[in-house]
N, C-alpha and C positions, 0 to 999 in steps of 0.2 A: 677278880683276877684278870678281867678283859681277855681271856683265850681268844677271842677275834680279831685283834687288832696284832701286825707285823713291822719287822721295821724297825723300831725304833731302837735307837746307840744308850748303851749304857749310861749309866750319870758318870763322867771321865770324860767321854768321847773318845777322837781322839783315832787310834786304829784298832780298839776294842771290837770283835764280834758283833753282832745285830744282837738285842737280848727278844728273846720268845721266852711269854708267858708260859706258853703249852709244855715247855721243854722239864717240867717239873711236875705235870701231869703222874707220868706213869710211879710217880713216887708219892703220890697222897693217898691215904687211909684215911681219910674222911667219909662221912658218907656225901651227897653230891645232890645237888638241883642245879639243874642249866635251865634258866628261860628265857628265849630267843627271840627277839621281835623277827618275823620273816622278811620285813623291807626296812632292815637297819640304815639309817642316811650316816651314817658315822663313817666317817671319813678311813678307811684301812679294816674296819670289819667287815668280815666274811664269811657268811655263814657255813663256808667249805670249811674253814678253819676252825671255825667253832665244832662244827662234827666233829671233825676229825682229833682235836684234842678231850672232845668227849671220850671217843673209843680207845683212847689210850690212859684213862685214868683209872691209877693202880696195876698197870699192866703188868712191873717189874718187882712187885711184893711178891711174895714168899706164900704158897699155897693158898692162895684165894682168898687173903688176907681182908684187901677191899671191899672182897665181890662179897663179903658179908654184912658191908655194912649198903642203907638204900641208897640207888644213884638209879635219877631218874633227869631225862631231858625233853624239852617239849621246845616245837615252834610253834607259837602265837601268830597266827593271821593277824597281819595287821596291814594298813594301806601306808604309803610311804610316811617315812616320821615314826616307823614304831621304836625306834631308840628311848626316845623321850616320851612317844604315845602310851609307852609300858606306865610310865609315872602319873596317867591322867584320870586321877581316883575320880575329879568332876563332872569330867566328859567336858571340860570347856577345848579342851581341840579332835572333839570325837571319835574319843580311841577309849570310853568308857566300857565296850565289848571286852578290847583283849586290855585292858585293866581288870576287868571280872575274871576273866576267864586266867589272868595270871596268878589273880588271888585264891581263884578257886584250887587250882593247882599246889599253889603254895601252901595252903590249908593240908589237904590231901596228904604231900610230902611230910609236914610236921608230923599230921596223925601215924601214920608211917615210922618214923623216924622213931618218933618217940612213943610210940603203943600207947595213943590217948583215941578216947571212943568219942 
């Protein structure tokens, strides 16, 4: 969904609105996993933005619709590069830590999610 990233014009252009990802947030009934490299080099993401469109999903459902189903969000320490460092299953650019530590999470969430032991 890219919740971090702002800015960008619609496909049109043109004098359309900025479109935000996040703006669709307080409307999903999904259940949720955010995992955040903490020194994202990507160019308009921000980790401010990504909170903050955490704390708004599901916000505008109908009796705690969401808040039933798991939503769960973590920052991964990682050193500069963790955009791409999240994807280094190898360790060939030494970010094999929060490569673990993303999976281990992700793990976690599934069991969760779906009540497997």
């Amino acid at each position: 969904m890219g919740t971090g990233c702002r800015g960008r014009e619609r496909a049109g252009g043109g004098d359309a609105p900025p479109w935000l990802e996040q703006a669709a947030a307080p409307h999903i009934r999904a259940s949720l996993l955010f995992i955040v490299a903490s020194d994202d080099e990507m160019m308009n993401c921000n980790i401010e933005v990504q909170r903050e469109a955490y704390r708004h999903f599901g916000t505008s459902l109908p009796h705690g619709v969401a808040r039933r189903q798991p939503r769960q969000y973590h920052e991964i320490p990682t050193p500069p590069g963790g955009h791409v460092g999240l994807m280094d299953s190898c360790n060939f650019m030494g970010f094999g830590s929060a490569w673990g530590q993303m999976m281990d999470k992700t793990v976690a969430y599934l069991k969760l999610t779906f009540d497997l032991r």
